[in-house]
C-alpha positions as CSV (number, residue, x, y, z in Angstrom):
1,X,-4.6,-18.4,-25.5
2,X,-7.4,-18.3,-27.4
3,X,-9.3,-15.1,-28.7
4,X,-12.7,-14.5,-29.2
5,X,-13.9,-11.4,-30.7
6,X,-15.7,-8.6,-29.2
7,X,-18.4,-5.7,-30.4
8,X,-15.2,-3.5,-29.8
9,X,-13.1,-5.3,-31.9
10,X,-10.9,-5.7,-29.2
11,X,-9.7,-8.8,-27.9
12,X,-10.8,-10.9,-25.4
13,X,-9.2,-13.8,-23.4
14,X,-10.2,-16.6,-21.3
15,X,-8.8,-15.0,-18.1
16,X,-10.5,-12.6,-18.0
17,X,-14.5,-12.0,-17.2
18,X,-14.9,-9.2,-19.7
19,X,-12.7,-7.9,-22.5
20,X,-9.6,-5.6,-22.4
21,X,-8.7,-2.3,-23.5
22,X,-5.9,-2.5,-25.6
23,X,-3.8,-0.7,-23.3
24,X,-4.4,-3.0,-20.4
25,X,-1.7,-5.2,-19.6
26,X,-2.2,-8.6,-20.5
27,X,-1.1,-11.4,-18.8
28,X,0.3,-13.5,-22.1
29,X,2.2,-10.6,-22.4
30,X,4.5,-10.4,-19.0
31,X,8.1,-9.6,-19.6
32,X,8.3,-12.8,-17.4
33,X,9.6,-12.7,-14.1
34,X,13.4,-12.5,-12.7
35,X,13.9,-15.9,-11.9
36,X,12.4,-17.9,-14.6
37,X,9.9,-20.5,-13.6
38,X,7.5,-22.7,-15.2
39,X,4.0,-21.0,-15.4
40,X,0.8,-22.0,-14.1
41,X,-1.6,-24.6,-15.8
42,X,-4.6,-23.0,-14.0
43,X,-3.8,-19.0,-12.9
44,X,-2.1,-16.5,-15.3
45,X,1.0,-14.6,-13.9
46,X,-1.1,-11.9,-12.4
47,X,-3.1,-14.2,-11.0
48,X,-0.2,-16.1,-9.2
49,X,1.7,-13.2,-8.0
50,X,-1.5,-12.0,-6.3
51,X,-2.0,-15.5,-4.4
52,X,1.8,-15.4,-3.4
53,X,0.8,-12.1,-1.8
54,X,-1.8,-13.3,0.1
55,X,0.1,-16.3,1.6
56,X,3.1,-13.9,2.3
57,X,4.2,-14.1,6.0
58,X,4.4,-10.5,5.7
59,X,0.5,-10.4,4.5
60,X,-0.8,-11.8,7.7
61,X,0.9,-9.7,9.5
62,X,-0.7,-6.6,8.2
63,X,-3.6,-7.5,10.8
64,X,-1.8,-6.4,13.8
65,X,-0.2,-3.5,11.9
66,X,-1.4,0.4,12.8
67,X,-3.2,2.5,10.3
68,X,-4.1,5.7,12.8
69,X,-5.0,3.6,15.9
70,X,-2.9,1.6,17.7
71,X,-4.0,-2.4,17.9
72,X,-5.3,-1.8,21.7
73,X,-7.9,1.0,21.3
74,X,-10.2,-1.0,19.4
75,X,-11.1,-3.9,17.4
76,X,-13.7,-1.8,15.2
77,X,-10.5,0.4,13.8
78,X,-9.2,-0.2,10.7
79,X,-5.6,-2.2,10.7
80,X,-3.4,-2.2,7.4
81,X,-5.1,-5.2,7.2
82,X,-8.4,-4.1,6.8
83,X,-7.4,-1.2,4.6
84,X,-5.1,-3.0,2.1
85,X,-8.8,-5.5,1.4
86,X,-11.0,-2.0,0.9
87,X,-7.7,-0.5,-1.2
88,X,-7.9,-4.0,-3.2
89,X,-11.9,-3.7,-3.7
90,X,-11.7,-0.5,-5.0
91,X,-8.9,-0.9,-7.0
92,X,-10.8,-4.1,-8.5
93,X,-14.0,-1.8,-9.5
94,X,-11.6,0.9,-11.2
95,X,-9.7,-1.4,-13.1
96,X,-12.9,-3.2,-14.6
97,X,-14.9,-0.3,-15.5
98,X,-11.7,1.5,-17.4
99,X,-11.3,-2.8,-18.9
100,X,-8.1,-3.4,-17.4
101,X,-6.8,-6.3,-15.6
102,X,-8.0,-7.0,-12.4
103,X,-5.5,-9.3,-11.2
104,X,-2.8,-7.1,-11.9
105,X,-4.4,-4.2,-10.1
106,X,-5.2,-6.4,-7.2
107,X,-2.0,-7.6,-6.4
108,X,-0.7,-4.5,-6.5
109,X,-2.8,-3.1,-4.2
110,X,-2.5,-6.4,-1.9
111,X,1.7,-5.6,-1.9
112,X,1.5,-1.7,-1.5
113,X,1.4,-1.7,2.3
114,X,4.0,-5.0,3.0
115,X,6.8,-2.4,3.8
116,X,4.9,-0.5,6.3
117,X,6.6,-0.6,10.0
118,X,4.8,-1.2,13.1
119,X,2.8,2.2,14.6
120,X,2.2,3.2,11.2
121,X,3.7,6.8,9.8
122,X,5.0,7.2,13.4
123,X,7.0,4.4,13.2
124,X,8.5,5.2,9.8
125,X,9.6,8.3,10.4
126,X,11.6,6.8,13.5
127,X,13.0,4.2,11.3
128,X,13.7,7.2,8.8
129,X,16.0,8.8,11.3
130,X,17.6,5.3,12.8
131,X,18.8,4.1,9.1
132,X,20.0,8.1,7.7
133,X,23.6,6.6,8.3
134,X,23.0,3.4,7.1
135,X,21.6,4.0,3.6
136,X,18.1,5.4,4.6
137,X,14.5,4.0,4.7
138,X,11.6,4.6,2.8
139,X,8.4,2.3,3.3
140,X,7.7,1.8,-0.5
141,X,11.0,0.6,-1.0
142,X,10.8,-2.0,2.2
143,X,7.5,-3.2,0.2
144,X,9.3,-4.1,-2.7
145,X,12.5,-5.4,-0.2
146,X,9.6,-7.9,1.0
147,X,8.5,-9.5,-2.3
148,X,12.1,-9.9,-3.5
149,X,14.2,-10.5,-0.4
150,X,12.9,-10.9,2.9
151,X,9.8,-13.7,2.0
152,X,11.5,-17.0,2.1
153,X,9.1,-19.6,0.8
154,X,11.0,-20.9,-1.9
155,X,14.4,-22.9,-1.7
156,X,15.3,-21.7,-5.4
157,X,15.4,-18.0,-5.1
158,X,14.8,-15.1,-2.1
159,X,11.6,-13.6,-2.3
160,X,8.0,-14.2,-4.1
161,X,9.4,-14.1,-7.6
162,X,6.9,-11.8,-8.6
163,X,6.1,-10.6,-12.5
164,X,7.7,-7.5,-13.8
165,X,4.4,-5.9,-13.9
166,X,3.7,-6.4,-10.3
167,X,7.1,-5.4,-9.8
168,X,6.8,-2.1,-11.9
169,X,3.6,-1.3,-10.0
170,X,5.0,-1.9,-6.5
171,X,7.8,0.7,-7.4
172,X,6.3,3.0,-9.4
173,X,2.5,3.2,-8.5
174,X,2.6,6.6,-7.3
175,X,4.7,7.7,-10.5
176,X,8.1,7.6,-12.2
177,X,10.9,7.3,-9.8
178,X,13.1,10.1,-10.2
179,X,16.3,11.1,-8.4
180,X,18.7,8.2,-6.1
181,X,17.4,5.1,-6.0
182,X,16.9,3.7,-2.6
183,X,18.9,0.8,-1.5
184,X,16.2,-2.1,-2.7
185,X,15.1,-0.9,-5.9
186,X,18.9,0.0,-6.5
187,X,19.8,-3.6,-6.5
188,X,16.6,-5.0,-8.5
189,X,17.5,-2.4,-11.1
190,X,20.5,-4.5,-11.7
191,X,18.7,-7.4,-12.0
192,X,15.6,-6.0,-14.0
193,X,15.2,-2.9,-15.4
194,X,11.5,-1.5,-14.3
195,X,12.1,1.4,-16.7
196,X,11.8,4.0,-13.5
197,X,11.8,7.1,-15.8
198,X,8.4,6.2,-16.8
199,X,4.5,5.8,-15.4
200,X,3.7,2.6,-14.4
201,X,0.9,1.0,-16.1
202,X,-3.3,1.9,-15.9
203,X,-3.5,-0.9,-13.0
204,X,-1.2,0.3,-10.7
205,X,-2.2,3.7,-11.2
206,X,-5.8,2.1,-10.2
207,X,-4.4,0.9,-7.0
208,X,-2.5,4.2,-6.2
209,X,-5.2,6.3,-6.3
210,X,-7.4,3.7,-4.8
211,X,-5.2,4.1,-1.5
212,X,-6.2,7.8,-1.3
213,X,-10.0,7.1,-1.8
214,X,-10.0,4.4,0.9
215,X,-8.1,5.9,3.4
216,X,-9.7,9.6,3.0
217,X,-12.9,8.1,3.6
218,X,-12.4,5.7,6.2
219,X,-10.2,7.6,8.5
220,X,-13.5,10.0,8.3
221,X,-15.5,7.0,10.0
222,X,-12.8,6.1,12.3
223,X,-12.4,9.7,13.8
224,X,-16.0,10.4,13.9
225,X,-16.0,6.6,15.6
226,X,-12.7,7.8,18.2
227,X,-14.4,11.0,18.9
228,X,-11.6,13.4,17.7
229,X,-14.6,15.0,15.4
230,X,-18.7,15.2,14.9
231,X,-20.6,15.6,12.4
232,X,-21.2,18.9,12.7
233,X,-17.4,19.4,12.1
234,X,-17.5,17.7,9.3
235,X,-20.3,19.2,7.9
236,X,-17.9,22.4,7.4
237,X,-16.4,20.8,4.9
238,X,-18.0,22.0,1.3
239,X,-17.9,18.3,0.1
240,X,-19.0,16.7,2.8
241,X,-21.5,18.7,3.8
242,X,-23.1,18.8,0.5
243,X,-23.6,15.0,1.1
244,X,-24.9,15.0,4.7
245,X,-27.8,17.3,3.6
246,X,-28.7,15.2,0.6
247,X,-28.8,12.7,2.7
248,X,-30.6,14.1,5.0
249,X,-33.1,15.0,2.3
250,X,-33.9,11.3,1.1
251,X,-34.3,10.5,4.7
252,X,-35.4,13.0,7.0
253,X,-35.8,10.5,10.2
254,X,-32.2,9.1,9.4
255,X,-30.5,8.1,12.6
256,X,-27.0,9.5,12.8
257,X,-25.1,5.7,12.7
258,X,-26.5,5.4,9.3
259,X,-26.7,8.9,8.7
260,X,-22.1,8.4,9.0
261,X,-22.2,5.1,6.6
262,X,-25.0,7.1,3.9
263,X,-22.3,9.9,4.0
264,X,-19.2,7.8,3.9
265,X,-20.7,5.4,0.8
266,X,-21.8,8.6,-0.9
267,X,-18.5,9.7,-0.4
268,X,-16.4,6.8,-2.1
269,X,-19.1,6.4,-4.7
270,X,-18.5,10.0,-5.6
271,X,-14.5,9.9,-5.9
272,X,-15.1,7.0,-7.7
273,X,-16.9,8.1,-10.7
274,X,-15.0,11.4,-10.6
275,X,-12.0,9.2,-11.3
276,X,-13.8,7.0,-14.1
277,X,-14.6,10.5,-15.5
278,X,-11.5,12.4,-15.8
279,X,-9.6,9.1,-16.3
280,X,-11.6,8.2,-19.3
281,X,-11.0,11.7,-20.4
282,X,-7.6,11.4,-20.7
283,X,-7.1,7.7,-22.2
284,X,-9.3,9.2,-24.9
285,X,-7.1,12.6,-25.3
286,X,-3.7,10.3,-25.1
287,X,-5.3,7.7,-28.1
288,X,-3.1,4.9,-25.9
289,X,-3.5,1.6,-27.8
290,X,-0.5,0.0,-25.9
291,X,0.4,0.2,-22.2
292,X,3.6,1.7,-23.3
293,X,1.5,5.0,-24.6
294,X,0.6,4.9,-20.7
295,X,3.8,4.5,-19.0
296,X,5.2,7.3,-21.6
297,X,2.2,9.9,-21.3
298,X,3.2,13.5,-19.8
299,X,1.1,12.4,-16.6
300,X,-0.6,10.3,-14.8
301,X,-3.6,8.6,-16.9
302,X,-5.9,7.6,-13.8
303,X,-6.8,10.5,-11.8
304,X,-8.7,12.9,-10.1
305,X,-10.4,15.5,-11.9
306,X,-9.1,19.2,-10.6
307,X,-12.0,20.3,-8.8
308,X,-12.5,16.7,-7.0
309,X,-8.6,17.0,-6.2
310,X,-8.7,20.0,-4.5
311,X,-11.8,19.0,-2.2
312,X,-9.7,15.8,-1.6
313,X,-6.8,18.3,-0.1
314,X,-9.2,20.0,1.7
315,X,-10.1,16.9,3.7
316,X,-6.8,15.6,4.3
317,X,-6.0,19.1,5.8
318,X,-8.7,18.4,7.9
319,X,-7.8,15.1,9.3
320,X,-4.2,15.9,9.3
321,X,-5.6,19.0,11.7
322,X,-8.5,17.1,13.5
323,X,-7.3,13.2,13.9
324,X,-3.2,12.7,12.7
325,X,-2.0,15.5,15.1
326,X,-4.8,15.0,17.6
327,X,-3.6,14.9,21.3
328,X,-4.6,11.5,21.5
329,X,-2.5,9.9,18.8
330,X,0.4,12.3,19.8
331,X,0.4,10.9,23.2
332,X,0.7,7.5,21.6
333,X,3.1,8.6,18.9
334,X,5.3,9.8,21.8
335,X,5.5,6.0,23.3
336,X,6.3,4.2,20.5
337,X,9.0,7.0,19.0
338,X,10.7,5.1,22.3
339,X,9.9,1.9,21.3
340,X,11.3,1.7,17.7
341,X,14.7,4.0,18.6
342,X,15.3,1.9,21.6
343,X,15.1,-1.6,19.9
344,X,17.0,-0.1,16.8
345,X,19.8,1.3,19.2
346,X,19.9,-2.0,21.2
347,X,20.3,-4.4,18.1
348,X,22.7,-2.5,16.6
349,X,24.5,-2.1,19.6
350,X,24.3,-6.0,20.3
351,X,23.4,-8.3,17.8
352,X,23.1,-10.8,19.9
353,X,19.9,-9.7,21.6
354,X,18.1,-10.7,18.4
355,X,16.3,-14.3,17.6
356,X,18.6,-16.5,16.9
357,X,17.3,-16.8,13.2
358,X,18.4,-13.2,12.9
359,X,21.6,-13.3,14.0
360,X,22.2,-15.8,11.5
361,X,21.0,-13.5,9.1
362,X,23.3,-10.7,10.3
363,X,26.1,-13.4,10.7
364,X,25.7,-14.7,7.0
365,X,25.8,-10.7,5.4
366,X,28.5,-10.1,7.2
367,X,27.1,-7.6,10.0
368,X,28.9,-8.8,12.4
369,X,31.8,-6.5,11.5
370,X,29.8,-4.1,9.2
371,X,27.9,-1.7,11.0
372,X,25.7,-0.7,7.5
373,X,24.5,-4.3,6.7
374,X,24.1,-4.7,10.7
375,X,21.8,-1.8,10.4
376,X,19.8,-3.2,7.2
377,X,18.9,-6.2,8.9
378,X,17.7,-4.6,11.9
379,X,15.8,-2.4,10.4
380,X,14.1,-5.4,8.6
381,X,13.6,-7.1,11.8
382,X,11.6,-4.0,13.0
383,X,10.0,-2.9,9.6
384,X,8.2,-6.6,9.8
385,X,7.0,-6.4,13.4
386,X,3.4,-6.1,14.3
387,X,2.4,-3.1,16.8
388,X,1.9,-5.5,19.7
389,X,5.3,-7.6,18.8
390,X,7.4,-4.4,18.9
391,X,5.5,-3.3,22.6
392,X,6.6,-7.4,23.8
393,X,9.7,-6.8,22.5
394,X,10.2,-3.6,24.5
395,X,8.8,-4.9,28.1
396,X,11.3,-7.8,27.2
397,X,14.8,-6.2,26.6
398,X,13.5,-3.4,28.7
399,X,10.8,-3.6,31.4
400,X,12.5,-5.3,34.8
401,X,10.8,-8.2,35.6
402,X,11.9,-12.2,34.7
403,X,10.4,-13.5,32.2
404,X,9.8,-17.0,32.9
């Protein structure tokens, strides 16, 4: 691809709207993908793994998927749906201003959330328990069991045949991966090696800490929204009560609707910069020219700053107090720790009482007569079900009525 040259003397391509930091990754770069393919005329690899995301079966069905609230109480909640597009925007906005690539950071914030089960953290922890025997579970590792496995949309290999860089991210956006390998990652290692020992590259790291700054904040609107909390409540919080009264200050008449979205904007735009910031600070202190100076740096390039990190605790203490143990969501978290243990224990009792495409699935790997591959497949048959699915799948194998 052709370069043109920049007042920074670094280059610039034309994939990209603005040039890149030399320790961005760039696309004519890739270390290529595990199956090899032929690339695209019109889309960079970065570009094209993000696109297979977004037509990923799995993708669509983060609409009906739980964040806090289940898909019943509300169509003004967020879904994983709704989060993984504000986790994308602000991942986008991070990776520009530090001149990184965008696609790269995008598509790995589209794919961070494809391995979440149904009912949210609830319904993880459930599967957590169901699959100790069996290997284990762990969501980030489902995510990356999606993209490489469980996706058929291509007759020449399983998965999306994502690049290694979307890969990498994937597994290691919230760091080097350090200790056993789960049972996914443990068999792409073979294939690839996603050097796990190291950090994964400044885009990913965007999209990691993106995740925190979108759900922080919008867990804030959605409690306030629910009820569980006020604003005088959250006004006890140093942070955000600093914000409410300037707020407050600019516009003294401010009705409290807009006085929430003021706070919650403020909010983001805050973490935001404070990121830029300290991030910036320590790209300059590291000297990285190459993303390998990022993946072998002593920490984490992209980050908050100390002071912002410890007001960042202090408000997931809060909600964790205030909303994610609330009576409300415990109530709900008690029904569907039923609902996932009962169709795990079911299926893996008897096969047979799964969709016939599954038990073909179980019947190819063998799980007919081996209770640890029985259980894998299972569990991906749960992992991928929306809320609503896995509460129709209950009343079915369980409720007594005939259903016609």
């Amino acid at each position: 691809m052709k370069e043109a040259p920049t007042q920074d003397n670094q280059p610039a391509y034309n994939y990209c709207a603005l040039p890149l930091a030399s320790y961005a990754c760039r696309p004519d770069q890739s270390k290529g993908r595990i199956f090899e393919e032929e690339e695209s005329k019109t889309r960079t690899p970065f570009q094209r793994d993000r696109d297979r995301i977004i037509h990923a079966s799995a993708f669509r069905r983060l609409k009906y998927k739980t964040q806090v609230f289940v898909y019943h109480e509300g169509d003004h909640y967020r879904t994983r749906l709704s989060h993984t597009l504000e986790v994308s925007q602000i991942a986008r906005s991070l990776a520009r201003s530090l001149m990184v690539n965008e696609d790269l950071a995008e598509a790995v914030a589209l794919s961070h959330d494809l391995g979440h089960t149904p009912f949210a953290h609830t319904g993880e922890e459930v599967l957590e328990k169901c699959m100790e025997p069996y290997g284990g579970f762990e969501h980030n590792d489902q995510s990356l069991r999606v993209v490489t496995t469980l996706e058929r949309k291509y007759h020449r290999w399983p998965g999306l045949n994502l690049s290694w860089e979307t890969l990498e991210g994937i597994v290691k956006h919230n760091g080097p991966v350090l200790g056993p390998m789960p049972v996914t990652l443990a068999a792409i290692q073979k294939q690839t090696d996603l050097r796990l020992g190291t950090f994964a590259s400044v885009e990913a790291q965007c999209a990691a800490i993106a995740d925190d700054i979108a759900y922080n904040n919008h867990d804030v609107e959605d409690g306030l929204r629910a009820g569980m909390f006020g604003l005088a409540d959250i006004q006890k919080i140093p942070m955000l009560g600093a914000i409410i009264n300037d707020v407050k200050k600019s516009y003294p008449d401010i009705a409290e609707h807009y006085l929430v979205q003021e706070t919650i904007r403020e909010m983001i735009g805050g973490m935001v910069q404070d990121v830029l910031t300290e991030s910036n600070k320590r790209l300059k202190k590291l000297k990285a020219t190459t993303p390998d100076d990022v993946r072998h740096a002593a920490q984490a390039v992209v980050a908050f700053s100390e002071p912002m990190a410890e007001k960042v605790e202090e408000l997931r203490t809060f909600l964790y107090e205030r909303m994610y143990r609330h009576y409300t969501v415990m109530r709900v978290r008690a029904k569907v720790e039923h609902i996932i243990a009962d169709l795990f224990n079911a299926f893996q009792e008897k096969p047979n009482l799964l969709p016939e495409h599954w038990q073909t699935r179980v019947a190819e790997a063998g799980g007919m007569i081996d209770d640890t591959k029985r259980a894998r497949i299972v569990c991906d048959y749960i992992a991928g079900m929306t809320d609503r699915y896995a509460i129709r799948e209950h009343e079915r194998l369980f409720d007594l009525y005939w259903d016609k």
